[in-house]
KOLDOKOL-445311 format. One line per field, with one value per residue: x, y, z of N, C-alpha, C in turn. Coordinates in pm, whole numbers, padded with zeros to 5 digits. Each point is the difference from the previous one (the first is absolute). Example, Ala and Ser with C-alpha at 12.3 -4.5 7.8 and 13.67 -1.06 7.14 Angstrom:
% KOLDOKOL-445311
n_east: c(01319	-00035)
n_north: c(-00569	00105)
n_up: c(00780	-00072)
ca_east: c(-00089	00082)
ca_north: c(00119	00119)
ca_up: c(00000	00006)
c_east: c(00090	-00077)
c_north: c(00120	00109)
c_up: c(00000	00073)
% end
This chain:
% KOLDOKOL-445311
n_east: c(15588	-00081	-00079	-00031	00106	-00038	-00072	00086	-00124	00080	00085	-00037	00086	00043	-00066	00067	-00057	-00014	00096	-00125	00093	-00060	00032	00137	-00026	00041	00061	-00023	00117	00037	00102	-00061	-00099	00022	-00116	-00074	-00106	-00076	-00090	-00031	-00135	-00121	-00072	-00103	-00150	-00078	-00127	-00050	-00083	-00040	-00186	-00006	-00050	00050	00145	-00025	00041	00061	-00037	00098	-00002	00113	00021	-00093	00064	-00017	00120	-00087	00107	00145	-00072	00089	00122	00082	00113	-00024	00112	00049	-00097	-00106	00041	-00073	00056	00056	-00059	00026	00107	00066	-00088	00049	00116	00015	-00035	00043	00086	-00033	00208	-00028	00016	00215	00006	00148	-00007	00035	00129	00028	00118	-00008	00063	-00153	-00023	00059	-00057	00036	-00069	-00083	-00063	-00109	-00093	-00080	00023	-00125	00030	00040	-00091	-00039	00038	00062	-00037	00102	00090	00018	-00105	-00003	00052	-00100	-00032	-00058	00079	-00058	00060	-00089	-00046	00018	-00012	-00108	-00038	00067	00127	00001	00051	-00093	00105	-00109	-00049	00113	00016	-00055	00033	00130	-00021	-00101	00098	00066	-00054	00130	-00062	00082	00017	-00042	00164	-00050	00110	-00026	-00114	00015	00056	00091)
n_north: c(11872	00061	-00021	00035	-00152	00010	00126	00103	00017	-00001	-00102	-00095	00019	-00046	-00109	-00050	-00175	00060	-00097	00045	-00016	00113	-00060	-00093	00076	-00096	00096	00052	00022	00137	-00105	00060	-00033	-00104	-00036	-00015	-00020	-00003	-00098	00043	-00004	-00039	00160	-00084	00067	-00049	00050	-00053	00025	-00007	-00034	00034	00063	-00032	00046	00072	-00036	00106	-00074	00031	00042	-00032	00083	00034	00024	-00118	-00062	-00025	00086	00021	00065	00073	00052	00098	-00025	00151	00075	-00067	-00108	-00006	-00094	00056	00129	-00078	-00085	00127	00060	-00065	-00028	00062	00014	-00100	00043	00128	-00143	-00010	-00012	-00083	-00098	00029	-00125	-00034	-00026	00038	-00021	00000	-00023	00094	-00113	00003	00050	-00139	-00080	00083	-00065	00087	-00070	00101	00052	00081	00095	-00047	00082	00009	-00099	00139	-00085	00059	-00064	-00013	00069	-00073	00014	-00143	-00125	00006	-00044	-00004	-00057	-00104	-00065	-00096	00138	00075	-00135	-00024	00120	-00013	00061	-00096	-00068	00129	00129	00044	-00157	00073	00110	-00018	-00141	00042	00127	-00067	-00098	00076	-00077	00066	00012	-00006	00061	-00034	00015	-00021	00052	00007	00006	-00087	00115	00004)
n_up: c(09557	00051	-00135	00073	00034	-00117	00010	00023	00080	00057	-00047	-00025	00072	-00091	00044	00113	-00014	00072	00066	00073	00021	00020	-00124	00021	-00076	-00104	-00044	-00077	-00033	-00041	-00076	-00073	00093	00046	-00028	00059	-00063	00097	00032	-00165	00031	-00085	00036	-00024	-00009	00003	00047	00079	-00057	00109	00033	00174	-00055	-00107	00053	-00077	-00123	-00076	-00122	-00073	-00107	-00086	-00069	-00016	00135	-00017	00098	00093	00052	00132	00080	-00097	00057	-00085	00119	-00029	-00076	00139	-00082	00112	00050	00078	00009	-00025	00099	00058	-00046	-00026	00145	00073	-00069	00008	00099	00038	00061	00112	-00027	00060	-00060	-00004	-00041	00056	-00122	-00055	-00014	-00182	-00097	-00105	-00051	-00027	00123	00085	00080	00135	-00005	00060	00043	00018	00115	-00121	00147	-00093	-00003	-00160	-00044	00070	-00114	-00016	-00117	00047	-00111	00149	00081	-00067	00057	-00031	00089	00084	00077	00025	00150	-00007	-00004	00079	00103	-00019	00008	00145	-00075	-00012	00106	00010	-00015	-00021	-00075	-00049	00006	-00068	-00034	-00040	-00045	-00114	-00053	-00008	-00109	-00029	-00114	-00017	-00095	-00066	-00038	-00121	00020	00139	-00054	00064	00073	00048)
ca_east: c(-00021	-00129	00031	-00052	00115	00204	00080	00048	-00068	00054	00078	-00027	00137	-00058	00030	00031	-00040	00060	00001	00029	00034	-00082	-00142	00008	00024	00056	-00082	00045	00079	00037	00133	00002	-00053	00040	-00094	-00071	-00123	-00130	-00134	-00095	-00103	-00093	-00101	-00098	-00085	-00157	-00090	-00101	-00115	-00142	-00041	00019	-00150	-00023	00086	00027	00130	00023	00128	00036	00014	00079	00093	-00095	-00008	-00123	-00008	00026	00073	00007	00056	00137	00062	00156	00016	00067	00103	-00020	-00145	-00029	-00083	-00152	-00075	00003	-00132	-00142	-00015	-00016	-00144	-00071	-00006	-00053	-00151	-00052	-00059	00059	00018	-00025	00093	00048	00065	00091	-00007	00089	00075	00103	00062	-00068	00135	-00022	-00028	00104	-00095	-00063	-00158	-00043	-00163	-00074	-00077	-00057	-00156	-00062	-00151	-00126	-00034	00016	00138	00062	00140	00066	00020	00155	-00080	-00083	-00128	-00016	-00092	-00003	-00032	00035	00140	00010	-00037	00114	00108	-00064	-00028	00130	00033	00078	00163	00090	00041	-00124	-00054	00070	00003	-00177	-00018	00079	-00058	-00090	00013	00135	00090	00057	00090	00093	-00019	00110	00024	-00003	00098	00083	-00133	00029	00144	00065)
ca_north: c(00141	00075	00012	00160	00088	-00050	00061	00091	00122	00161	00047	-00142	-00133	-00172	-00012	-00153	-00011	-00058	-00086	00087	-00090	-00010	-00032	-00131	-00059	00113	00134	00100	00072	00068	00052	00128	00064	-00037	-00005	-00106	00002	-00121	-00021	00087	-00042	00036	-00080	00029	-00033	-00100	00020	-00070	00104	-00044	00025	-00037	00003	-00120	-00172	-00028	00015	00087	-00089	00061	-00017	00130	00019	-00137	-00158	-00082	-00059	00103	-00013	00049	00139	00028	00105	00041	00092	00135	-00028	00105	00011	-00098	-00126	00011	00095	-00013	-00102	00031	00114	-00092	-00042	00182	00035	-00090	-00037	00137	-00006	00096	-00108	00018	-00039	-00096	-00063	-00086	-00186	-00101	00007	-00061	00046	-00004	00055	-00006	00155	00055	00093	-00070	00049	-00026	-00018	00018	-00005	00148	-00020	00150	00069	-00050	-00022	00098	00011	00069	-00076	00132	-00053	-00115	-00083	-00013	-00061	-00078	-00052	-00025	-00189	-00039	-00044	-00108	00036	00080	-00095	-00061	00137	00072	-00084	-00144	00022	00135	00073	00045	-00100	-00114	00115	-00001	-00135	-00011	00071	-00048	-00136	-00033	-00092	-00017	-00109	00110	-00079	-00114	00047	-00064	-00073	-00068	-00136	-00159	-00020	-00059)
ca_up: c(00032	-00034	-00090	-00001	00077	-00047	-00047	00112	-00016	00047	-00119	-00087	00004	00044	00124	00002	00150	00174	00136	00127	00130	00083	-00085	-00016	-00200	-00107	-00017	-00142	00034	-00096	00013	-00045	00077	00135	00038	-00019	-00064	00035	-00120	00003	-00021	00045	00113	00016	00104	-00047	00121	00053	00033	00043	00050	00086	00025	-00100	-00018	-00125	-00065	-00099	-00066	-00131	-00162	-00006	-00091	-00110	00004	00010	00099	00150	00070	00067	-00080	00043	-00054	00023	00137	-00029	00056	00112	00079	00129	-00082	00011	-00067	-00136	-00014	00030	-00133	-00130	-00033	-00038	-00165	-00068	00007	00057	00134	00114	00107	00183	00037	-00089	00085	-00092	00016	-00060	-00148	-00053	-00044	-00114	-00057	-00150	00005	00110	00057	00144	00039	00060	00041	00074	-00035	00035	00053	00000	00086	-00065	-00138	-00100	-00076	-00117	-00018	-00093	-00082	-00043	00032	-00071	00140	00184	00071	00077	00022	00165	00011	-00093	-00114	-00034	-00051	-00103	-00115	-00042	-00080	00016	-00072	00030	00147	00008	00104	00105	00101	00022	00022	00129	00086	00081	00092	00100	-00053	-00111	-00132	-00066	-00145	-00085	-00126	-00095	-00134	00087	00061	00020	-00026	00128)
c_east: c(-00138	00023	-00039	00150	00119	00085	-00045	-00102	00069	00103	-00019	00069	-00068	00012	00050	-00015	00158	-00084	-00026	-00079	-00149	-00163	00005	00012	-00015	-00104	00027	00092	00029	00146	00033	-00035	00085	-00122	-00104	-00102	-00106	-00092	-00104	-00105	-00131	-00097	-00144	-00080	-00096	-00087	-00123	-00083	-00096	-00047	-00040	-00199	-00088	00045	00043	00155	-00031	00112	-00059	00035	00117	00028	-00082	00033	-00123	-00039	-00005	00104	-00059	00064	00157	00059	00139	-00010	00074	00128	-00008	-00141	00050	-00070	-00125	-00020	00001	-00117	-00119	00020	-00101	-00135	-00064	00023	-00069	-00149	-00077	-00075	00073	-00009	-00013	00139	00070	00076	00077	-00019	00133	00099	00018	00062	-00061	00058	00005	00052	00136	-00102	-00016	-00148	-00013	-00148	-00033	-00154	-00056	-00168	-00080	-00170	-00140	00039	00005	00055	00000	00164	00050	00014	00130	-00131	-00146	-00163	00040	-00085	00008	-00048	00006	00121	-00012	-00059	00166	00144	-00025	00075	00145	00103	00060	00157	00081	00010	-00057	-00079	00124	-00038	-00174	-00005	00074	-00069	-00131	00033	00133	00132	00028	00048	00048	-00106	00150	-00003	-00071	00085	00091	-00104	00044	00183	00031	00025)
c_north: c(00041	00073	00203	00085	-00047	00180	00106	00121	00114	00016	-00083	-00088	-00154	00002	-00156	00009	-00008	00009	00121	-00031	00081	-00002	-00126	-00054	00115	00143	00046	00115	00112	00060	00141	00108	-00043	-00051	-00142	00026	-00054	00045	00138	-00062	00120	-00067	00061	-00064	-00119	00003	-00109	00105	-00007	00113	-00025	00009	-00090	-00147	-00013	00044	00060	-00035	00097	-00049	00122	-00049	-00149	-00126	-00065	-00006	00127	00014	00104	00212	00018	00061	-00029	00097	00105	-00002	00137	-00040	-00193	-00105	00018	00088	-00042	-00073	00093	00102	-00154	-00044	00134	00019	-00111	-00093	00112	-00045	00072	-00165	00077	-00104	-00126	-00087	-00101	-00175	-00058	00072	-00074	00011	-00051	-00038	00036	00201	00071	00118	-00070	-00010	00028	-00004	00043	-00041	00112	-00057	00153	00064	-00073	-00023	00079	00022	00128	-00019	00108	-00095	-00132	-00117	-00037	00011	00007	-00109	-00055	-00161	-00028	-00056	-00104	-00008	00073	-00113	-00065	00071	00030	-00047	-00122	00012	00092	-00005	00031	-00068	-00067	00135	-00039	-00128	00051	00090	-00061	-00114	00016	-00015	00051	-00065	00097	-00034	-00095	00100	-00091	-00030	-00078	-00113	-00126	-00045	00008	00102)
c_up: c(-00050	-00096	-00012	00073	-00077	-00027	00133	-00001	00003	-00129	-00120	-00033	00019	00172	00011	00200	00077	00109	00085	00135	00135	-00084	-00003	-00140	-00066	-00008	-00122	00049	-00120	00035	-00008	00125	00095	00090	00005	-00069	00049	-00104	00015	-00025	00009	00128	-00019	00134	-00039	00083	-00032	00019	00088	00052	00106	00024	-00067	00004	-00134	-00058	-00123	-00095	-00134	-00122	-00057	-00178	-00070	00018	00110	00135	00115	00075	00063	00014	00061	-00098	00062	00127	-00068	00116	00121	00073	00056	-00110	00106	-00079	-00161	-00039	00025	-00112	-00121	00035	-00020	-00160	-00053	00028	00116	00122	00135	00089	00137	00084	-00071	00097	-00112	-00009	-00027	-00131	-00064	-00091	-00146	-00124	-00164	-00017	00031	00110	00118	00000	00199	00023	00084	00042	00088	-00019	-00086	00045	-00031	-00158	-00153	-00083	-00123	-00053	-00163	-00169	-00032	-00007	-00075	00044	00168	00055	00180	00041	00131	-00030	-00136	-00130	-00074	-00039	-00152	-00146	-00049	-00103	00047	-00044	00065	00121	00069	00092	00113	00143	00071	00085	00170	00128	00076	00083	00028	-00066	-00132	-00104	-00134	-00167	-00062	-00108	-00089	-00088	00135	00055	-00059	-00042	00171	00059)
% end
């Protein structure tokens, strides 16, 4: 059982799986309720920044850490996973997307968090980046693969978007086990 679902949101009754039959397997059920439980999760956005006049990519620094990623945020509850990509490059680096388009998801599980990827096209270079954001910088495609952090979610959304091809990260406490 997902360890974020052993007890009953609506009343807090332990919950125990059953069999339901048009999900095909087990579900978390709350005797108490009469009810089923599916999974709560978070969802955030991650944007590919570019510039369409440049060619270039806009990779970030947050919270003292070292490596560049990618900009993103939590989707506000009631808002569009676009609008949520073009609010988060607007607060967080004061650009004016022109246009977002979707790459790819995946499921985050250190966060319990869907990611989705985008990639928001913006007007221009102009950055004003608020206070979540350390740095910035701007890279070509292979500058920007180079820079970014290694490992992360981050490079896996970037790698894929540019070539196609997705490769998830390896947990590390699950690397060279089966």
């Amino acid at each position: 059982m997902n360890p974020q679902m052993i007890h009953c949101m609506q009343c807090g009754e332990k919950l125990e799986m059953r069999y339901l039959p048009s999900e095909g397997r087990d579900i978390p059920y709350c005797t108490a309720c009469g009810d089923f439980r599916f999974p709560v999760f978070n969802t955030a956005v991650s944007m590919i920044v570019t510039c369409p006049a440049t060619g270039r990519i806009a990779l970030i620094r947050q919270y003292g850490r070292p490596g560049f990623i990618l900009v993103a945020g939590y989707v506000n509850r009631g808002e569009d996973a676009e609008d949520a990509a073009v609010r988060e490059v607007r607060e967080e680096m004061g650009l004016k997307v022109t246009a977002v388009r979707f790459n790819h998801s995946h499921f985050f599980a250190p966060s319990n968090t869907l990611m989705l990827n985008f990639t928001a096209e913006v007007e221009s270079e102009e950055v004003h980046v608020n206070t979540e954001v350390d740095s910035y910088a701007w890279f070509s495609k292979d500058e920007a693969r180079q820079q970014i952090l290694q490992g992360s979610l981050a490079q896996a959304f970037l790698e894929g978007a540019l070539t196609g091809v997705y490769h998830w990260p390896v947990k590390k406490e699950t690397a060279g086990t089966t």
